[in-house]
Structures are given as C-alpha cells and as structure tokens.
C-alpha positions in Angstrom: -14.9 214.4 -112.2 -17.7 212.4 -110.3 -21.3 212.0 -111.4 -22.3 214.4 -108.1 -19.2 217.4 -109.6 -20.9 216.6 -113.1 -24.4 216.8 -112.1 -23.9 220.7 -110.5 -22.0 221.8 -113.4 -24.7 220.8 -115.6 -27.1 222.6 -113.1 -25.0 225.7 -112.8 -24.3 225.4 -116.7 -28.3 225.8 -117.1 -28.5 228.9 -114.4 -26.1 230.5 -116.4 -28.0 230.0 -119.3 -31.0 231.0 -118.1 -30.2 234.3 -116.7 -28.4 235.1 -120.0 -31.8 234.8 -121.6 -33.2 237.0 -118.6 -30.4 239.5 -119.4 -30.8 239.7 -123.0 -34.4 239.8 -123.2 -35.9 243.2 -122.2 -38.8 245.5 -122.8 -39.1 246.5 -126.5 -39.2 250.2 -127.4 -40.6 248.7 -131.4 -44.7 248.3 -130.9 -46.3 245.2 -132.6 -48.0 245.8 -135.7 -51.9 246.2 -135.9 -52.8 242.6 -137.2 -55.9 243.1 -140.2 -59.0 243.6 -139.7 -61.0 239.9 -139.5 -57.5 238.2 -138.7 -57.2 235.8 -136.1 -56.3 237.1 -132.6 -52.7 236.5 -131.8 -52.3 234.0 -128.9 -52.2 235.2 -125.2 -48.8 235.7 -123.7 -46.8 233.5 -122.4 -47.2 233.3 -118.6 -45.3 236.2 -116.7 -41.3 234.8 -115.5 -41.0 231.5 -117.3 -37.9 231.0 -115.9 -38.2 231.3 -112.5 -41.4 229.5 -112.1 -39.5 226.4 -113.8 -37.1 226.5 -110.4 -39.7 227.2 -108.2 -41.8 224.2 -109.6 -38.4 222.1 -109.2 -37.8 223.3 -105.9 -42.0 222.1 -105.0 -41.1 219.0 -106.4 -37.6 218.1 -104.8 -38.7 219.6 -101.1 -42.0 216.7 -101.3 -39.9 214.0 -101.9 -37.2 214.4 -98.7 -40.5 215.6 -96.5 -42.6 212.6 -97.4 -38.9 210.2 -97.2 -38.7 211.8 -93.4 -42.0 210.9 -93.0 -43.0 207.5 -94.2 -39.4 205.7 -93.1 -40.0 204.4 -89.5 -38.1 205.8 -86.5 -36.0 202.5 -85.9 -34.7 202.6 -89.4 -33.6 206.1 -89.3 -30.1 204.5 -88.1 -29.8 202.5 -91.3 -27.6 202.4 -93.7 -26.1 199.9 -96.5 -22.2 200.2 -95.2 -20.4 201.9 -92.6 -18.9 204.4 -95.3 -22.2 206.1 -95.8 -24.6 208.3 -94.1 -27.1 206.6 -92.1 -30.8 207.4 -93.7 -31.1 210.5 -90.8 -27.8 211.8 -91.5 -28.8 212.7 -95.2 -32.1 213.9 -94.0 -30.1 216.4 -91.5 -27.6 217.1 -93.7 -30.0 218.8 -96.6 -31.7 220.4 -93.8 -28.2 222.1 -92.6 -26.9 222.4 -96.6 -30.8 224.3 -96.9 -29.9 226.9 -94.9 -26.8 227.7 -96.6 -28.1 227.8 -100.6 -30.8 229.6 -99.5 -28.8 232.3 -97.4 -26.8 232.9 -100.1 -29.5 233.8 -102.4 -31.7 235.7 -99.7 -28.5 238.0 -99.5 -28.3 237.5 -95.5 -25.6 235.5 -93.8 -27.2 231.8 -92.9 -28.9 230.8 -89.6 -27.1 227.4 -89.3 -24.1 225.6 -90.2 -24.1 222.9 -92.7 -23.0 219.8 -90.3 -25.3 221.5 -87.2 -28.1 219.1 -87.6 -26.1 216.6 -88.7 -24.3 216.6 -85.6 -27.4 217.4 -82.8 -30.4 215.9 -84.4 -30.8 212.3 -83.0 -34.2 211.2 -83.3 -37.0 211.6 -86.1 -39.0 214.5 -84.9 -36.1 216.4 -84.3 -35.0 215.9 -87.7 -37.8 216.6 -89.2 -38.6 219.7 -87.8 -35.2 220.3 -88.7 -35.9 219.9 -92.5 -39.1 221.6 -92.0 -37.8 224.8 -90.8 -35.2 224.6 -93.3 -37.9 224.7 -96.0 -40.2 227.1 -94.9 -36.7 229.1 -95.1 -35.8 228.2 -98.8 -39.5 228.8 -99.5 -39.3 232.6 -98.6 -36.6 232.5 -101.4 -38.3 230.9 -104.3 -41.8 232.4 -103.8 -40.3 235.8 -104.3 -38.3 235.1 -107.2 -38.6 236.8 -110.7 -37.1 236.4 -113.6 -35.0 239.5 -112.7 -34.2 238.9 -109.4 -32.8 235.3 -110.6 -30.5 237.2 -113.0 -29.1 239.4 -110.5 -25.6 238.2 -109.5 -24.8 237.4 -105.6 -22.2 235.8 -104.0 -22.8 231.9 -103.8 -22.6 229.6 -101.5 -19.5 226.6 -100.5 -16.9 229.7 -102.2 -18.9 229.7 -105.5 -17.6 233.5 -106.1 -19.9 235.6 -107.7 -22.8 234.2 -109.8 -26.6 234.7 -110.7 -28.9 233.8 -107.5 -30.7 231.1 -110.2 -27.7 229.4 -109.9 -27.6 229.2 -105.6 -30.9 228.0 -106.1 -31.2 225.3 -109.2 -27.7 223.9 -106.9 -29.9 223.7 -103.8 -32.6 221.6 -105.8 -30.2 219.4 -107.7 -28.5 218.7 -103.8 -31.8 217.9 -102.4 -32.5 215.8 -105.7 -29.2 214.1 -105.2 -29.8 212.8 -101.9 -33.7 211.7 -103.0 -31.3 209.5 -104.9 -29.2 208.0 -102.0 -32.7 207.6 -100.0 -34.4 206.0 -103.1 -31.8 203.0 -102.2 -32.4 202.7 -98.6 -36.0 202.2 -99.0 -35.6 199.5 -101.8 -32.9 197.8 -99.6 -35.3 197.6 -96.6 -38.3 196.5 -98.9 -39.9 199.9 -99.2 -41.4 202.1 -102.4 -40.0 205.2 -102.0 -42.5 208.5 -102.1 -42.2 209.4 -105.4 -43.3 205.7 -107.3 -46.0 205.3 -104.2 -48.1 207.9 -105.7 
C-alpha cells in the first residue's frame, strides 16, 4: 500500500469514526439534575457540531495553502518540475481544481460540473489556473459552510467508486488530496529556492 493509499484510509478511517460518534450521540430524554443551591455553575456547552467545524477548519486551512502556492510561484515557473515523471507545478494546481469539483459533488448530492483531468488538460497559463482553483473553491465552500454534524453523518454515494459512505468522509478525502499535493508543491518551491506559504507566515 503506498503512503498516498495509506494516508486516505487513515482519513476515511477517522470519517467513519466521527459520524459513529454523530450517530450514537443524540438528544437525551433523562434531564440533568438541579446542581445545589451555592454550587458552582456547570461549565457552558461545548460549542454547537464539534465535528464538522474540525473539517471545515481543515478545509480553511488546506484551500490557503494551494491559493497562496498559485499565487506567490511566478508565471515562468509554472512549467517546472523536478523530473519528467511528475506533474509540472500547474499541473497539480489544475489537477486539485478538477479533483475539487468531484469530492465536493459528491457530497453536495448533485452530479459534478467538471471532469477531473479538464483543467489539467485546457488550463495553460497562471490566471487561467487560478481562476480555475478559485471557482473550484468557492464550490467546495458551499459544501462545508453548510455542514452539521448531522448532515456529515448522513451516508451518500462517494466519489472515484467509493460506494456508499458518510458525506464527512467525501469531504476529510477532499482535504487530505488537497493536503497531499501542498506536499508535492512544498518541494518545488524548496528546489527553486523558495519558502513555501505555509513557513513564510
């Protein structure tokens, strides 16, 4: 199994888990007893969907570091990469914006706008693939923002033949790919002399 297979089990592992704790946790009919008279007041509850405001907080996370890689690498290295094997630095760039489209599809429950490989393909130059990222972000947004600890649980069919699964899961794979190829673009920079986003601020 390679580090990338191992890496998205590990994330799908934890959406499983987490919607198990969505599942099993659930409005209680028992009432909490009336603490003493002079006792100390019981702390505040915890904030509303823990769960789903950890992936959303991921997802704000991942998306700054590919926007502020499109952003900061120069146009004439957007053809650069270490060995012919590899993606060249705008290849990854269109290819999350593409792979965006379909994670986040999937868990809007709507078939997606765009093919994986279609910006990978027709984006040449660096405005066009950063709008193409862009757009694919503003999409994925629509999907986080209005996710709940319930809706997360609720099983959909994922994306890439995933069969069915909890929508958390579509979406913690769509942050751990965009995490994934941070890591590829982490390298380019240090080869061509640059500090990434993420250590520049």
């Amino acid at each position: 199994m390679s580090a990338a297979v191992e890496q998205r089990v590990a994330w799908r592992v934890m959406a499983i888990a987490g919607a198990c704790v969505v599942a099993l946790s659930g409005p209680s009919s028992a009432q909490a007893p009336t603490p003493p008279s002079g006792a100390a007041k019981p702390q505040s509850a915890a904030p509303a969907n823990p769960i789903s405001r950890a992936i959303v907080k991921a997802w704000e996370s991942a998306k700054r570091n590919l926007i502020e890689s499109a952003e900061q690498m120069p146009e004439s290295d957007y053809e650069f990469k270490p060995v012919d094997q590899v993606r060249t630095f705008g290849q990854l760039l269109a290819h999350v914006a593409g792979a965006n489209y379909v994670f986040c599809s999937a868990a809007r429950g709507e078939k997606s706008p765009s093919s994986e490989d279609a910006f990978e393909k027709n984006a040449r130059t660096k405005a066009a693939i950063i709008k193409a990222l862009s757009d694919s972000v503003g999409y994925c947004d629509v999907a986080y923002k209005g996710l709940t600890d319930r809706s997360a649980a609720e099983s959909i069919a994922l994306p890439f033949d995933g069969g069915d699964g909890p929508r958390a899961a579509a979406l913690i794979d769509n942050t751990g790919h965009l995490n994934e190829h941070y890591g590829n673009l982490v390298t380019y920079f240090r080869i061509k002399g640059m500090v990434p986003p993420s250590s520049r601020r």
